[in-house]
N, C-alpha and C positions, 0 to 999 in steps of 0.2 A: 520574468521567469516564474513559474510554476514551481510551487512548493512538491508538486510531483519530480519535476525535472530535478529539484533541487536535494531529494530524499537519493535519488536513484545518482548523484554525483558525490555523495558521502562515501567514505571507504565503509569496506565488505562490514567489518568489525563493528564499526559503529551500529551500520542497517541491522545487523544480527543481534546487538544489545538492546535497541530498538522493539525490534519485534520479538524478544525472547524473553522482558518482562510484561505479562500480560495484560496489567491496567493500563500500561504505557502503550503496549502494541494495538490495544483497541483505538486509541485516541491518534494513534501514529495512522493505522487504517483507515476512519474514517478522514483525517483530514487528506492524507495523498492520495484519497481516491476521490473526494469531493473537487479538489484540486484538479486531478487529470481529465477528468468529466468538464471540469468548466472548460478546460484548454481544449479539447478534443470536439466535445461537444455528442460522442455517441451513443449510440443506446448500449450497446455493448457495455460501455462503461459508466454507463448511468443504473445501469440493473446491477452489477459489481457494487457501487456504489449501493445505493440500497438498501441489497443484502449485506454488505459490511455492518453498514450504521445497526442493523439489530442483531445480527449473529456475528457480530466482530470476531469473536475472542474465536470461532471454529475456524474463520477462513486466515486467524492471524499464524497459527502453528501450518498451516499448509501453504502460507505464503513464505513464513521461515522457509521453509524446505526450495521453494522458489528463488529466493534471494538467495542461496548459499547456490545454485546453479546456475542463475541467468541472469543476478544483480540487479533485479528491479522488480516491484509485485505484478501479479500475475492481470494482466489486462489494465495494466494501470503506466504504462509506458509512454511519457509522454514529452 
């Protein structure tokens, strides 16, 4: 199992405390996205990936907003 898989099976509340403290949510970012990248394997999520590891903390409040709609980050479903 994937630490992706395993983020997006947490309840809502947890993922939202998660990603709503933002030292935490950078580190929460890069790993369930280096994660889904390895499981997946695509570029889609390889370039997601990426750009997390050095602009974390922008794409981490706009994955909030993801998570509280679709309960998993955004291209990181795996």
């Amino acid at each position: 199992m994937s630490l992706a898989r395993g983020f997006n099976r947490l309840p809502r509340l947890v993922q939202i405390l998660l990603l709503l403290i933002p030292g935490v949510n950078w580190v929460v970012e890069i790993v369930v996205r280096w994660s889904a990248f390895l499981t997946t394997k695509s570029l889609l999520t390889l370039v997601f990936a990426i750009l997390v590891t050095f602009l974390g903390l922008a794409f981490g409040w706009i994955d909030l907003v993801w998570v509280l709609l679709f309960k998993h980050l955004i291209f990181a479903k795996a």
